[in-house]
Each structure stands twice: as C-alpha cells, then as structure tokens.
C-alpha positions as CSV (number, residue, x, y, z in Angstrom):
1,X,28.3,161.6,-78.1
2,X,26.8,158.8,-75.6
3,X,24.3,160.4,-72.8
4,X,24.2,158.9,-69.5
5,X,21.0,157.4,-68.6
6,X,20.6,159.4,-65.1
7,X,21.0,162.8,-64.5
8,X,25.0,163.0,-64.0
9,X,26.8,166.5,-63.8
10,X,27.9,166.4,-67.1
11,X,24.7,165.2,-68.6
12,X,23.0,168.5,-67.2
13,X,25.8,170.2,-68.7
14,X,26.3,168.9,-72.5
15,X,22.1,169.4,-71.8
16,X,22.8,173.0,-70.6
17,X,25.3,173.7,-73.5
18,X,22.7,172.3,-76.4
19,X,20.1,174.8,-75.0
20,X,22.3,177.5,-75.0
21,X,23.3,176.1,-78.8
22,X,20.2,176.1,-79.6
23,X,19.1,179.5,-78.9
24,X,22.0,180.7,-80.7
25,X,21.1,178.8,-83.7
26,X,17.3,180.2,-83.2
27,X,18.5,183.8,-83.1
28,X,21.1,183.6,-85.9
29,X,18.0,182.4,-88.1
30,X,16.3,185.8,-86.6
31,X,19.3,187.5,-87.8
32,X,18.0,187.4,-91.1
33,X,15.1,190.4,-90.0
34,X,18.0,192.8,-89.7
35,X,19.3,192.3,-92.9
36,X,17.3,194.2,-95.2
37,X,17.4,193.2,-99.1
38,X,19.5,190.1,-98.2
39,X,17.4,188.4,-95.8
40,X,16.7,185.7,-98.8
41,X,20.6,184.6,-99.4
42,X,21.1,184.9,-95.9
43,X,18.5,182.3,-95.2
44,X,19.3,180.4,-98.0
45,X,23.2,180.2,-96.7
46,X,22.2,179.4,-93.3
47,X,19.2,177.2,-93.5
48,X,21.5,174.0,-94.3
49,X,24.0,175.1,-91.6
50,X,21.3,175.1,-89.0
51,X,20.1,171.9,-90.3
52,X,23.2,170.3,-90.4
53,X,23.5,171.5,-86.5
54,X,20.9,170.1,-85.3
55,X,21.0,166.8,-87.1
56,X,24.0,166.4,-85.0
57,X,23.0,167.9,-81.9
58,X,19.5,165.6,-81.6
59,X,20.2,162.2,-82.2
60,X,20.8,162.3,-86.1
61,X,17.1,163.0,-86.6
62,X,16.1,163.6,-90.3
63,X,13.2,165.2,-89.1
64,X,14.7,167.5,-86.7
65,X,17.1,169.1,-89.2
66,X,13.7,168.8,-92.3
67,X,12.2,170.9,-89.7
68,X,14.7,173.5,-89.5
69,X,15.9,173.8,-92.5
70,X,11.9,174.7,-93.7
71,X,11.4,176.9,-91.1
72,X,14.9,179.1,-92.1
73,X,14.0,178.9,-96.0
74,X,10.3,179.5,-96.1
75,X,9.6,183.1,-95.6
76,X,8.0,184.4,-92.0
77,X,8.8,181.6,-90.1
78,X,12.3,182.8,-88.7
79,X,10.3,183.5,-85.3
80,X,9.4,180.1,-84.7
81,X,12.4,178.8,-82.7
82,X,12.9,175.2,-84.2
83,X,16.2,174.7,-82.8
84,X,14.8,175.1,-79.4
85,X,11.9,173.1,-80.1
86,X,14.0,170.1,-81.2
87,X,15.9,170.4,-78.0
88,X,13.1,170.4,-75.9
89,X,11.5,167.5,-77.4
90,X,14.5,165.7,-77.4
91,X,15.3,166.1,-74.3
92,X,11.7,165.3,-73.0
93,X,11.9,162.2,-74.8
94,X,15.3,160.8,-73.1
95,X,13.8,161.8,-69.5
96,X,10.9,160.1,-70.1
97,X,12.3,157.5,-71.7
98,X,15.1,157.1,-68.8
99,X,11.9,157.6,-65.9
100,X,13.8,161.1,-64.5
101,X,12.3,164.3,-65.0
C-alpha cells in the first residue's frame, strides 16, 4: 500500500485505521492476563501473528515485527504496547520525512 506524501483524506484515514489496528493488536496481546494457566500458549500462538501484522502494517520492518514478537513471548511485557509504538514511530518518521506534521 503506497502513502501519499501530503496529508490527503485517505492518508488520515488508512493512518486512522492502523491506529485503531494497532490498539487492537496491543490489547489482544493483553488478552493473555485474562487467561489464567494458558497465558504461555496463548502468547506463543499470537506472538508471530502480531508480528506478522505489523511487518505488514509498517513498511515491512524486520525490526518492527522483532520487537513485537519479543515483547508477546517474553513474560511481563504484554503491557508495553509495541504495536502502538511502531505506529507512532512510523508515522513520525513519514511526517517528518514528508515536512507535515
């Protein structure tokens, strides 16, 4: 998916839709907390989904989806919101990148 180097309609909204993505992505990692006794195979199942998400989501980073497949397998790091994250710096990145902020 090509972005548009100014701030069109539908860049704010495939933008708009990828935060909302990845808060859903965040939270399904947080799901995990809930689920007591398979919290482990339930991060272990979704930790390469997720990954695999955001890899496409950002650009096709390596590190991006790296990231958040650590933070879903290692234990007590659910909270941090790497999804999110990614998106934010992603997004920083193109605006600064294009001059629009």
């Amino acid at each position: 998916m090509s972005h548009p180097v100014h701030h069109s309609k539908k860049y704010e909204e495939i933008k708009n839709l990828k935060l909302l993505a990845s808060i859903l992505i965040d939270l399904m990692g947080m799901l995990s907390y809930l689920i007591p006794g398979a919290a482990e195979l339930f991060d272990a199942v979704w930790a390469p989904i997720s990954a695999v998400l955001v890899y496409y989501m950002f650009g096709r980073k390596l590190s991006w989806a790296s990231f958040t497949f650590l933070e879903e397998l290692l234990p007590f790091t659910d909270v941090v919101p790497s999804a999110t994250i990614a998106w934010y710096v992603y997004y920083q990145k193109m605006e600064k990148k294009t001059g629009q902020h």
